[in-house]
C-alpha positions in Angstrom: 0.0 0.0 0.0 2.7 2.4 0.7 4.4 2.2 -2.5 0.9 2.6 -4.2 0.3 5.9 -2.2 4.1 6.8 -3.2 3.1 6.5 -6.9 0.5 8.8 -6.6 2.0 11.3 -4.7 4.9 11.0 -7.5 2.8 11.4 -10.5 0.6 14.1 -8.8 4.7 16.1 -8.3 5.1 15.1 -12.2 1.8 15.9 -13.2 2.6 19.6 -11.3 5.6 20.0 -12.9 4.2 19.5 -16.6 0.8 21.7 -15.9 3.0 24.2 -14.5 6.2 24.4 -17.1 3.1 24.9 -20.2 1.1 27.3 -18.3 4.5 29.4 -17.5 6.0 28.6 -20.5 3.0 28.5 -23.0 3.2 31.0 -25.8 1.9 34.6 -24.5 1.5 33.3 -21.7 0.1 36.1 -19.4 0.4 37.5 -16.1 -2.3 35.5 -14.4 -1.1 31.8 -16.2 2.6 32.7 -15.1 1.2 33.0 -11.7 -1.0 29.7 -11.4 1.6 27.7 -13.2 4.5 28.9 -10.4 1.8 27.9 -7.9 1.1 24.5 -9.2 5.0 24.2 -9.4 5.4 24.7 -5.6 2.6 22.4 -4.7 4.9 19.3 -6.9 8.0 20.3 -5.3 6.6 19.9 -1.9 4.9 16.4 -3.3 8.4 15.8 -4.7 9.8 16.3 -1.3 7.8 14.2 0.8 8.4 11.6 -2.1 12.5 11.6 -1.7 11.8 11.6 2.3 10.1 8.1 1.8 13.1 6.4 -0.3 16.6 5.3 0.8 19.0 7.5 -1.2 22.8 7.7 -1.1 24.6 9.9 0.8 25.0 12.5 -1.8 21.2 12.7 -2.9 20.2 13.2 1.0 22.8 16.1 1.3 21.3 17.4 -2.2 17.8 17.1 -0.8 18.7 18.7 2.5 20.0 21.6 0.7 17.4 21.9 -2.2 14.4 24.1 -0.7 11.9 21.6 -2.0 9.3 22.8 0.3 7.9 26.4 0.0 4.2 25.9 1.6 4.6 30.1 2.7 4.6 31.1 -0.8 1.5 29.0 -1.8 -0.9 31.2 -0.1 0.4 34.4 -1.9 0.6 33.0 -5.3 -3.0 32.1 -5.2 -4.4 35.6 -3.8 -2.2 37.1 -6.8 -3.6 34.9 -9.2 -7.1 35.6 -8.3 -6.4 39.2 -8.1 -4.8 39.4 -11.7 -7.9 37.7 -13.4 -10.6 39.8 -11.5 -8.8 43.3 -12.0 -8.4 43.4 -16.0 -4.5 44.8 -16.1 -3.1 44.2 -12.7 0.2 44.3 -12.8 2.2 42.9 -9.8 3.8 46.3 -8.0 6.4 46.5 -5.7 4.5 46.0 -2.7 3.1 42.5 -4.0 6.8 41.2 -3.2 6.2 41.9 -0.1 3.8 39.0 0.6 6.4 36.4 -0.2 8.7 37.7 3.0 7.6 34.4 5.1 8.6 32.5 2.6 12.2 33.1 4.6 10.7 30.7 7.4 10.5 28.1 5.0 14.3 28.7 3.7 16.0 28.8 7.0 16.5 25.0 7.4 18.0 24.7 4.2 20.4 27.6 4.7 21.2 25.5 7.9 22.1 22.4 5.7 23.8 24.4 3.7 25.8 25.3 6.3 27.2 22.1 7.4 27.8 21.4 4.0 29.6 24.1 3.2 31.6 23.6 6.5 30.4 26.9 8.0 29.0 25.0 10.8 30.7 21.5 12.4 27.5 19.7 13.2 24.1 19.0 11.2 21.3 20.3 13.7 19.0 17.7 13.0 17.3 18.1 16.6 16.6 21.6 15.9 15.3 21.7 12.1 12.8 18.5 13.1 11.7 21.1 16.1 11.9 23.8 14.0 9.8 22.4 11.3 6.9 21.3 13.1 6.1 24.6 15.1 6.6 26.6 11.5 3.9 24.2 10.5 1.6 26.1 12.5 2.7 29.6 10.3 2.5 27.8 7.8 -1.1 26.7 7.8 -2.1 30.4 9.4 -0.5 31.7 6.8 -2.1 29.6 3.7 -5.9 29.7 5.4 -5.3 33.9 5.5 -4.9 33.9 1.7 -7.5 31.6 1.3 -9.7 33.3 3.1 -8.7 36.6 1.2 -9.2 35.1 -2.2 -11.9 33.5 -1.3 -13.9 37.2 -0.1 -12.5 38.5 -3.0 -14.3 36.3 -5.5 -17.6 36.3 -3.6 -17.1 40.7 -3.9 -17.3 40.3 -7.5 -20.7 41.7 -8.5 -20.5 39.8 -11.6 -22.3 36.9 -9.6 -22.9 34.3 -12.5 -19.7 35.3 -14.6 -18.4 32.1 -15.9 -14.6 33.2 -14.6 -15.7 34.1 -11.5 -18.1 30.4 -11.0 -14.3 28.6 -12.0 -12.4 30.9 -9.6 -14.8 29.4 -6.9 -14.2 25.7 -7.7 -10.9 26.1 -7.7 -10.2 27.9 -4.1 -12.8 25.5 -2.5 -10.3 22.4 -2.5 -8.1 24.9 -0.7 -10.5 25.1 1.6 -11.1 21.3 2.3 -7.0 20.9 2.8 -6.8 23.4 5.4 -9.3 21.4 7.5 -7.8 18.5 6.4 -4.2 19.9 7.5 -6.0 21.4 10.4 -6.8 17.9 11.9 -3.6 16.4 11.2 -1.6 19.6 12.8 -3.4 19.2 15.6 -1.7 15.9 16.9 0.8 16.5 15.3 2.2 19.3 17.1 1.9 17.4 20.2 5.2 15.3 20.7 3.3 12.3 22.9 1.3 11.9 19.7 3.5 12.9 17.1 5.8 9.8 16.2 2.3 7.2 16.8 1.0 9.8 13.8 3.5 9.4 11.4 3.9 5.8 11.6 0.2 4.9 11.4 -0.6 7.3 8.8 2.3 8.7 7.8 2.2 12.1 5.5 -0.2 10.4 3.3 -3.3 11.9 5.0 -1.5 15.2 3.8 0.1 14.7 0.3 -2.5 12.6 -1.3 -5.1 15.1 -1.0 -2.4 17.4 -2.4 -1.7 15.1 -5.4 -5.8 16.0 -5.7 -5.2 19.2 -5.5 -2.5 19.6 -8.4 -5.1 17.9 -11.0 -7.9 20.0 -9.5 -6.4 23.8 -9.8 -4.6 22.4 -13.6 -7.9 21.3 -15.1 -9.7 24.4 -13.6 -6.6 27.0 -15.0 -7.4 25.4 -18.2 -10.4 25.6 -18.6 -10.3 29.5 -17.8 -7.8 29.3 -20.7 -10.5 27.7 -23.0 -13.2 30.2 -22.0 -12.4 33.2 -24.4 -12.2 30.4 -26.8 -15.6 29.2 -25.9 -17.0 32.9 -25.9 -15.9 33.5 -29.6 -17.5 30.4 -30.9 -20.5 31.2 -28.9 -20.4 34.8 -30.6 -20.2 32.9 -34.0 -23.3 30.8 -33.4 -25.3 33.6 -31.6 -25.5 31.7 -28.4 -23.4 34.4 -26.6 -24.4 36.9 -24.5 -22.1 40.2 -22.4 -21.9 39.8 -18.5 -24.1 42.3 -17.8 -26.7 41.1 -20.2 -26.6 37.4 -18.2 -26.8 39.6 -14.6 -29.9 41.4 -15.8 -31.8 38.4 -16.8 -30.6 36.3 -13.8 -32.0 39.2 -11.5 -35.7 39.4 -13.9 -35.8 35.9 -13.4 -35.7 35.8 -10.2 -37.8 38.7 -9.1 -40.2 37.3 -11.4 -40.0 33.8 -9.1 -39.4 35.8 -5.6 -42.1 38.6 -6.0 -44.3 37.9 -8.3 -44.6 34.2 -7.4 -45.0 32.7 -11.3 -44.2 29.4 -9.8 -47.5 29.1 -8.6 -49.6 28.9 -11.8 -49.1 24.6 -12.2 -49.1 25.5 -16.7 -46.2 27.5 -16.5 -44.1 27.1 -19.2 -41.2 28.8 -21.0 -43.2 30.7 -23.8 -45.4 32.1 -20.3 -41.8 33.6 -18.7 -40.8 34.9 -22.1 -44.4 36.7 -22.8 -43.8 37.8 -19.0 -40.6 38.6 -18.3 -39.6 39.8 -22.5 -36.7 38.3 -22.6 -35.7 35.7 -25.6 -36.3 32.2 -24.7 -32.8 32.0 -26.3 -31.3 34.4 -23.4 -33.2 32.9 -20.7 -32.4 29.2 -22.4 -28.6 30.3 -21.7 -28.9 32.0 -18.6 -30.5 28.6 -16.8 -28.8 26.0 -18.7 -25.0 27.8 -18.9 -24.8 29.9 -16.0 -27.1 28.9 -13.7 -26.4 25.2 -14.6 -30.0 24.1 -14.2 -33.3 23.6 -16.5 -36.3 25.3 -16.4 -38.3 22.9 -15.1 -35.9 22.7 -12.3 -35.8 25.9 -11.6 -39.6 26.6 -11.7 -39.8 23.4 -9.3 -37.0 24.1 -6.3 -39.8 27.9 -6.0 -42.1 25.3 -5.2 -40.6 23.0 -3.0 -39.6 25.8 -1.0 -42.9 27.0 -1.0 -44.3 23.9 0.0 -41.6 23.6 3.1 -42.6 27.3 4.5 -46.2 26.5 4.0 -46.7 23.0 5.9 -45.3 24.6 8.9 -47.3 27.5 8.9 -50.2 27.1 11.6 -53.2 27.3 9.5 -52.0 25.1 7.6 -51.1 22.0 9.4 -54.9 21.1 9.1 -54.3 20.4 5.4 -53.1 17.3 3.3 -49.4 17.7 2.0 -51.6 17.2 -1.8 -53.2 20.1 -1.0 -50.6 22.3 -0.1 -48.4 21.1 -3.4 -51.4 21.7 -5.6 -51.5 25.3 -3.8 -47.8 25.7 -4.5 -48.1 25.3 -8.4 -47.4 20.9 -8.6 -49.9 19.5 -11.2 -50.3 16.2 -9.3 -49.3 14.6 -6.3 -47.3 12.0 -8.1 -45.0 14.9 -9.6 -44.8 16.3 -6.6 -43.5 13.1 -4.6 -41.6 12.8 -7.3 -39.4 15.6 -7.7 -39.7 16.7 -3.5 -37.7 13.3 -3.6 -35.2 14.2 -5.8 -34.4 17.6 -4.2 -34.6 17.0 -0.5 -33.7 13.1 -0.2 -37.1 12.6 1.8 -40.5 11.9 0.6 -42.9 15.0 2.1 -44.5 12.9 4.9 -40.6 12.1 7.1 -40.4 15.7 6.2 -43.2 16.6 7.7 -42.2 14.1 10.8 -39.0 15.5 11.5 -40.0 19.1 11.7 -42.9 18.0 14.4 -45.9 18.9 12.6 -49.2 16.7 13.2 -50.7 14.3 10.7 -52.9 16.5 7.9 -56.0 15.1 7.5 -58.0 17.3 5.0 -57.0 18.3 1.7 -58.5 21.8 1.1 -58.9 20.9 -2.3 -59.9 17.3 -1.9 -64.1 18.3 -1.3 -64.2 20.8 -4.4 
């Protein structure tokens, strides 16, 4: 099992290395691609690292990979709040002050200036004690220092008032994995820190727990660059085929939409169809087609039928209400038939409406109040 773990946590270090040498190295490459490449670059030399740790090298590769400054986990955080930065400010351009973020990254350097030491002969004796001791409070910087950027590139994206913008929806998958490790790393710092704990850790689950999530991670942030690569690509041959439609033009419709579903409650009328929101709203069934299907990633159907089942949730715990039969309160909240609505209160909840209706207390309903009509 161990050497099958080592695999991955190699290929995810060589898979880094080759996502990141194209994006830094592809052909006008800009600011932004420069930025996530370097980033995926760092996250495969610290795979790389762990990777040598694990095998039993010469003498000369161990002083080589004592000296090498393999891991950089203090200039991870910065290179990702950069990146976001570059892509939602059209023409950022990294100032003099931006440098300034990578200063910690000095925390990370100082054991191998150590080594470097010895080897050089400036110092007489390898402080192995002190590095391992060293290490594992840095850790702690370390992860205070990465969750901080997170968190920062993370508000920024969500500040963007450009809510359904396709760069900004990729931006968001790709810092959420971020946010995963960082509990993940949370968990694992937290005994590991403790010395009683610390050496029962690492031989039970070694830095696996760690570096295969990061082997994720490389594929995860690649793919997700890429495709933000492809996506003025996409744009053009949408223009070409008329199916493409300005930023602003997708944020008005998504807003219409909604109001039309918030306050005007269109969900309601069980025959609503598309050619009713297009006569209502007067927007192209073309536009609003996009809008669900492309940026909103759902159909209409769908969307009509989550109004619904949230109407029928606030409505079965209202009091006057409780005296009602749930197919009386879906026919009220637009569903055609009970079957559809069992149906597709299934599908978006998990829970057919009656264990809904039992874990939120309410009595049985006995009367449908459109059952006697």
């Amino acid at each position: 099992m161990t050497h099958f773990l080592l695999t991955l946590i190699l290929l995810g270090a060589l898979q880094g290395f080759i996502c990141g040498g194209l994006l830094v190295a592809r052909r006008r490459a800009t600011l932004s691609e420069k930025l996530l490449g370097t980033l995926i670059s760092v996250i495969a030399l610290a795979n790389l690292n762990i990777f040598l740790w694990y095998q039993q090298l010469s003498s000369f590769w161990t002083s080589v990979g004592n000296m090498l400054p393999l891991m950089l986990f203090m200039a991870i955080g910065p290179l990702l709040l950069l990146y976001v930065r570059t892509l939602l400010k059209n023409e950022y351009s990294l100032a003099k002050r931006d440098w300034l973020h990578f200063v910690p990254v000095l925390f990370d350097l100082l054991p191998y200036l150590i080594a470097g030491s010895f080897y050089l002969g400036i110092l007489h004796k390898m402080p192995f004690v002190f590095i391992d001791y060293y290490n594992t409070y840095v850790d702690v910087l370390r992860w205070i220092s990465l969750t901080a950027y997170v968190g920062l590139a993370w508000k920024m994206v969500y500040k963007n008032n450009q809510e359904m913008n396709a760069m900004v929806r990729i931006l968001r998958r790709t810092i959420m994995p971020f946010l995963i490790f960082q509990g993940i790393w949370l968990i694992f710092l937290l005994i590991y820190i403790l010395p009683a704990y610390q050496t029962a850790l690492i031989q039970s689950v070694g830095w696996f727990s760690l570096y295969i999530p990061l082997s994720a991670l490389i594929y995860w942030i690649g793919f997700m660059g890429f495709n933000l690569i492809k996506l003025p690509l996409a744009r053009q041959k949408a223009q070409k085929c008329g199916t493409y439609f300005a930023d602003e033009k997708i944020g008005e419709a998504i807003k219409q939409l909604r109001y039309a579903m918030e306050h005007d409650e269109l969900y309601l009328d069980p025959e609503l169809n598309l050619s009713n929101l297009v006569n209502y709203s007067g927007l192209s069934q073309k536009l609003i087609s996009s809008v669900l299907n492309q940026y909103m990633n759902t159909s209409f159907t769908e969307f009509v039928n989550r109004y619904r089942v949230e109407a029928f949730k606030r409505k079965i715990c209202e009091a006057d209400m409780q005296r009602y039969s749930i197919k009386g309160i879906a026919l009220e909240c637009g569903f055609s038939s009970l079957a559809t609505f069992q149906r597709v209160f299934k599908q978006m909840t998990g829970q057919v409406p009656s264990s809904f209706r039992q874990a939120n207390g309410l009595p049985t309903i006995l009367k449908s109040r459109f059952e006697d009509k």
